[in-house]
C-alpha positions in Angstrom: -3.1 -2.6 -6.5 -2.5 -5.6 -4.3 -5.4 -8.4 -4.4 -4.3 -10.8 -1.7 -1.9 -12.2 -2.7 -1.4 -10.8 -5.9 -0.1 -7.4 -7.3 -2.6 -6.5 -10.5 0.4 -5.3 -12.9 -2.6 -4.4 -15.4 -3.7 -1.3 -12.5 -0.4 0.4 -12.4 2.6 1.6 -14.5 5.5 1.0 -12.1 6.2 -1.4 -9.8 9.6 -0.5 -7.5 11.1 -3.6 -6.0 12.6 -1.4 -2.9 9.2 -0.8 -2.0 8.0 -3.9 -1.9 9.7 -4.9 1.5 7.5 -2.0 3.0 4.4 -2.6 1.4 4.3 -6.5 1.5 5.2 -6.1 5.3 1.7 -4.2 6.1 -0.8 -5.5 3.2 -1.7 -8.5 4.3 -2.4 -7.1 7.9 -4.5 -4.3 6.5 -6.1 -6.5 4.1 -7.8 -8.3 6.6 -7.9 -5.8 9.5 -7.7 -2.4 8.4 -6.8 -0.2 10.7 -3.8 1.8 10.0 -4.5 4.2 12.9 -3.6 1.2 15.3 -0.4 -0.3 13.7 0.8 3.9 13.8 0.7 4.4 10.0 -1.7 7.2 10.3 -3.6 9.7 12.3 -6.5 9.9 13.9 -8.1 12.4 11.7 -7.7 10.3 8.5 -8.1 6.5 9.5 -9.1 6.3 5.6 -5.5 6.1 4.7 -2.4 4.4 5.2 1.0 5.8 4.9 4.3 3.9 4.1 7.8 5.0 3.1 10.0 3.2 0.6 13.2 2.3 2.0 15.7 3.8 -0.8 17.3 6.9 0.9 18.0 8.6 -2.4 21.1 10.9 -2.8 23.7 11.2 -2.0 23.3 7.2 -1.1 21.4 6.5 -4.3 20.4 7.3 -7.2 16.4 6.8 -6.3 14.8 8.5 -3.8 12.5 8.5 -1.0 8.6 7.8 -2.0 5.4 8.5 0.5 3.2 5.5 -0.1 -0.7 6.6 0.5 -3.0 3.7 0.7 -6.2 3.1 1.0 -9.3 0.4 1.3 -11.2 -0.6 -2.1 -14.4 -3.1 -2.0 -15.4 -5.1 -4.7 -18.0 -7.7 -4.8 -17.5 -11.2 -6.9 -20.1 -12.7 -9.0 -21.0 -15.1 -5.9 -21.3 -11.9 -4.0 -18.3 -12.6 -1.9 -16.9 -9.0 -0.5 -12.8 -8.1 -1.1 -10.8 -5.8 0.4 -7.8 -4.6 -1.7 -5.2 -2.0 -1.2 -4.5 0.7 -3.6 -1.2 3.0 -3.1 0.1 5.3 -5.0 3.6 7.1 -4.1 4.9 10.4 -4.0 8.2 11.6 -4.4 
């Protein structure tokens, strides 16, 4: 989970550092405009997500491999009822 600008360690079990180049590049934009139909990281039939790729190529390059981010939207609201827009991915291999 990314709060702006923070990733919440505590809501994941993995964090890969080739992904973050990807992710990074399009959370803040989405944080705070969300529309991932727009920047072409969806389609039109499911604005409600966002798909990235991580930028390892896997084998025979690497010894990782290539990871479907899908993200989506999340609202919370603060004690002073102040509304926050987070972003929560989770890959795919």
């Amino acid at each position: 989970m990314i709060d702006d600008p923070e990733i919440i360690l505590a809501k994941t079990d993995a964090l890969c550092t080739h992904a973050l180049s990807t992710l990074l590049h399009y959370a803040l934009i989405l944080e705070h405009d969300w529309c991932p139909v727009k920047l072409g990281l969806t389609m039109a039939e499911d604005e409600e997500h966002a798909y990235m790729q991580c930028v390892d190529p896997g084998k025979p390059y690497t010894e990782g491999g290539t990871v479907i981010f899908k993200c989506h939207k999340t609202t919370r609201l603060h004690e002073i009822n102040t509304e926050e827009t987070k972003m929560i991915t989770s890959g795919q291999m």
